[in-house]
C-alpha positions, 0 to 999 in steps of 0.5 A, a space after each residue: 200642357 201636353 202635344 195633344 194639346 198643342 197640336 188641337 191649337 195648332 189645328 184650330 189656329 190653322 182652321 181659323 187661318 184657313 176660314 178667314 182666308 176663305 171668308 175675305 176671299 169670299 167678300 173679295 170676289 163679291 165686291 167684283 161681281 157684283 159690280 158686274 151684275 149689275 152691269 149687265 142688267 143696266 147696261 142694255 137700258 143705258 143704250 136704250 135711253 142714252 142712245 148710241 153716241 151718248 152711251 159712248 161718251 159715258 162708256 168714255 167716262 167709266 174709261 177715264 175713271 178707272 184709269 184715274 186709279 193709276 194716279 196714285 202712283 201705286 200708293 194704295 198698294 204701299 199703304 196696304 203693305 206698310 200698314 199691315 206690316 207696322 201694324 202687325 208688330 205693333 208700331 201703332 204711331 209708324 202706322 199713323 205715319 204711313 196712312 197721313 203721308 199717303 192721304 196727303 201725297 195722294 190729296 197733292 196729286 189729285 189736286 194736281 190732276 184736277 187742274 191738268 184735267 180742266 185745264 185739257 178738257 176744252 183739247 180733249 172734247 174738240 180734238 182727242 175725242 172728235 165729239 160732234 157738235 151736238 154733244 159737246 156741250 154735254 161732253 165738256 160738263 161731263 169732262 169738268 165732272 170727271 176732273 173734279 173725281 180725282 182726289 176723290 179717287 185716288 184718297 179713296 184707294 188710300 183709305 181702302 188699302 188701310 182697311 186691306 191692310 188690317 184685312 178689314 174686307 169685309 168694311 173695303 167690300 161693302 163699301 167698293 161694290 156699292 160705288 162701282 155699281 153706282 156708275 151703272 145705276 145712276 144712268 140707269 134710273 136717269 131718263 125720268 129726270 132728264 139728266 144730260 151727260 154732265 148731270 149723270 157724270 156729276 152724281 157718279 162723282 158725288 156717290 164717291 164723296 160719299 164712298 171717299 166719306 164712309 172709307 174714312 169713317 171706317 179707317 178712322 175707327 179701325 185705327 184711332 189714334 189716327 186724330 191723335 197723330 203727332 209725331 211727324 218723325 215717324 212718318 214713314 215716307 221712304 218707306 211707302 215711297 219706295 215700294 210704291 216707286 216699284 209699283 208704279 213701274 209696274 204700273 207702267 208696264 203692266 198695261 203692255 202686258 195686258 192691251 199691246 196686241 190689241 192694238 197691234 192687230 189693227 196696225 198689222 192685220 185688216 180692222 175688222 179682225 180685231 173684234 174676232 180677237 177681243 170678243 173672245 178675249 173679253 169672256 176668257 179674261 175674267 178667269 183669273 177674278 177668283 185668283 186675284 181676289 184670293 191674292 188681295 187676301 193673302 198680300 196683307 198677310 204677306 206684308 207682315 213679314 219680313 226676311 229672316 222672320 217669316 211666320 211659319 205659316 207663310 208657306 202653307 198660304 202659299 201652297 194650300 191656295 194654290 193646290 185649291 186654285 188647281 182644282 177649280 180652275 182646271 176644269 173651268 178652264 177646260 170648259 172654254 178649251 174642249 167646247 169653244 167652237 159651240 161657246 162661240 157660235 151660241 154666244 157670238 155667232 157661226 163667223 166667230 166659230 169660224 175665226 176664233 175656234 183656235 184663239 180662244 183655247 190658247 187664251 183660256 190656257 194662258 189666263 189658266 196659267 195666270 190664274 196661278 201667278 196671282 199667289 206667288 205675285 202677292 208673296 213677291 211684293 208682300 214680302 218686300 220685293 217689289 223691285 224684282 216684279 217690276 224688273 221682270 214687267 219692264 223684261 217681259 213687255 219687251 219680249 211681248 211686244 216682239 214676239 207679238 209683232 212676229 206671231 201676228 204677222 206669220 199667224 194673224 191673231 191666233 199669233 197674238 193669243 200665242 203670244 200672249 198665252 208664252 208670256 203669261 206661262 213663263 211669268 208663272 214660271 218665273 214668279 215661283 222661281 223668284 217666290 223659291 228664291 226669297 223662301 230660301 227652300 228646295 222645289 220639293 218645299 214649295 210645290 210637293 210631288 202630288 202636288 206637282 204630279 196634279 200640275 203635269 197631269 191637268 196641263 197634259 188633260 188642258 193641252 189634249 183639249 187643244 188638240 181636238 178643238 184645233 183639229 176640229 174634232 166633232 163635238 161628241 169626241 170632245 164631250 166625251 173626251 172632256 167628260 172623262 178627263 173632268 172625272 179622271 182629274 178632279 177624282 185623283 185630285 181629291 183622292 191624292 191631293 186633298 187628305 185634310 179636305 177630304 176628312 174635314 167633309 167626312 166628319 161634316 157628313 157623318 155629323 149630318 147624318 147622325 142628326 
């Protein structure tokens, strides 16, 4: 065979690699937005036929269920891990292992948590939540629904990370989107059946037996020998225990991360500034969905491998997604930088304009960071790290909130995006320091010049975009100013940072043009 033929392999290999990255990324990204459509379509009719207090304690009940995804102690992440990692090299009986010792530890927790929750449901529907008098009745079936959901949550994150990890998205997908969308569906289409709260919670519980039923359907036969088990010696216990130990630290820490200066702004600031904060917050953080979905691609592929054999791929799963996250995210992210004052004021108002002008260009610059933190995150814990992210979440929630508590009360809640947009770049910072580190290769490795020179060049474009909506400049200077920059930015990035891209579409377009 001659290096012709080797390197067509290679190339063929790589364009395989590249599609299905692309591909489950793809279905990823999907199985979140599509939940959010329907959302927004369902959510008007909701409040229409719910009405106000009835829409709040259902709102309440979306709440809790998601946060019951928390009760599995980071296990669904582990199984993915350990699950791509045995696999991979063929343990089919560790993989076995790993998977039966996560459903039960997870079936023990949720049995736990079902227990606590009617135990509590009496406190919470008369004390925590204050539920009027009316609705109470309402309230406690709707709390005893919810507290049956909990081991039918947390096994279903377990049986959802086997599926990652033998990078079935596509099965993990069209089985997610449906159950989350059904949360909105079913109260929904409830009012010609006259369904109270307990009813309605009661068969969004039943849609994730049925979820929790087709995950295992699917896992059992992704991986057979499952029935077969019987080797309890190589049940993998510390092995998932300990990552999912460091996972659950940064569970703890993450919410800092992610809700503390929403509510420091009431303690430190007049109530009614806090929805000028939130508001915008809620439009610019879903900017990294497209980067998380990404990273939940590449973290099984990550977890594979081990230190001192690394696949020689694996730099290039870091560099190349990265490198494309650049060139789209930059000029979305430039969108809500340069035209803020007019999203704001078409969207939510002239008082919003007014209040959030400058809060939510930084935002969009801080989660413009983020975006790019999400690759380098799933390298660190796919590649056996856990403990160095969950280290640096329990550093950077205690310089959050003091820097926090400072900046709002010198600037009020431009302070508390300030704060936040500081804590998010030097965690990208940091997450490529530590990516470097285990890697074992030179800055010029891992991020090359053009590369880095397109970083430097999108982050002057992003901070002159800041400048102008700071300073109110009018919006024919921004239009313009953003008009060129766009141009000027994805034009060199294409042309300098894309060859591959660039001579993949060339042969794409002359293949149509000869038809």
């Amino acid at each position: 065979m001659g290096q012709q033929d080797v390197d067509k392999g290679d190339e063929r290999t790589k364009g395989a690699v590249d599609s299905g990255i692309l591909r489950n990324s793809t279905l990823n990204f999907l199985g979140q937005v599509v939940p959010l459509g329907i959302a927004a379509v369902a959510v008007p009719f909701i409040v229409r036929d719910l009405g106000i207090e009835r829409y709040g304690l259902l709102s309440l009940s979306w709440i809790l269920l998601g946060y019951v995804s928390f009760l599995d102690f980071g296990l669904g992440r582990a199984t993915t891990n350990a699950v791509a990692f045995f696999s991979t090299k063929g343990q089919q009986e560790e993989t076995a292992g790993v998977v039966w010792v996560s459903l039960g530890i997870n079936l023990a927790v949720g049995a736990v948590g079902t227990l606590l929750a009617l135990w509590f449901t009496p406190m919470l529907v008369e004390r925590v939540f204050s539920v009027p008098g009316e609705l109470r009745e309402e309230a406690v079936g709707m709390f005893v629904m919810l507290a049956f959901s909990v081991p039918l949550v947390t096994l279903a994150m377990t049986l959802r990370g086997v599926l990652e990890g033998v990078h079935r998205f596509d099965l993990a997908n069209v089985v997610k989107a449906p159950s989350l969308g059904m949360m909105f569906l079913i109260p929904m289409f409830g009012k010609p059946f006259a369904l109270d709260l307990g009813e309605i919670v009661g068969l969004i519980v039943l849609s994730r037996l049925v979820t929790l039923l087709v995950y295992a359907v699917f896992v059992f036969r992704q991986i057979p020998n499952l029935l077969k088990f019987h080797n309890f010696r190589s049940m993998k216990a510390g092995f998932l225990l300990r990552f999912a130990g460091w996972i659950t630290v940064s569970n703890i820490f993450s919410p800092v991360l992610n809700y503390a200066e929403r509510l420091l702004i009431p303690a430190l600031q007049p109530l009614g500034v806090l929805g000028f904060y939130t508001a915008p917050y809620e439009i610019i953080s879903r900017l990294p969905m497209l980067p998380a979905s990404v990273a939940a691609t590449l973290f099984p592929t990550f977890s594979s491998n081990k230190e001192g054999d690394f696949q020689a791929g694996i730099l290039d799963l870091l560099v190349k997604p990265t490198k494309y996250l650049l060139f789209l995210m930059t000029p979305i992210a430039s969108v809500f930088i340069f035209l803020a004052p007019e999203i704001l004021e078409l969207w939510l108002g002239a008082a919003f304009r007014e209040r959030s002008m400058f809060l939510l260009p930084v935002l969009s610059l801080g989660f413009f960071f983020n975006c790019l933190a999400h690759i380098p995150l799933a390298a660190v814990q796919g590649l056996g790290r856990p403990h160095w992210r969950a280290r640096l979440d329990m550093l950077e929630a205690v310089l959050f909130l003091f820097l926090t508590v400072i900046l709002i009360r010198a600037f009020g809640i431009n302070g508390a995006a300030l704060s936040k947009s500081f804590v998010l770049f030097l965690d990208v910072v940091v997450m490529f320091v530590l990516v470097r580190r285990i890697l074992n290769v030179s800055w010029s490795t891992l991020i090359p010049r053009q590369m880095l020179a397109f970083i430097v060049l999108s982050l002057v474009f992003l901070l002159a975009g800041l400048c102008l909506t700071a300073l109110d400049f009018s919006f024919p200077i921004r239009m313009l100013s953003f008009s060129i920059g766009v141009t000027i930015v994805v034009s060199l990035f294409w042309f300098q940072t894309l060859p591959e891209e660039r001579d993949s579409m060339r042969v794409l377009v002359n293949k149509f043009i000869a038809r």
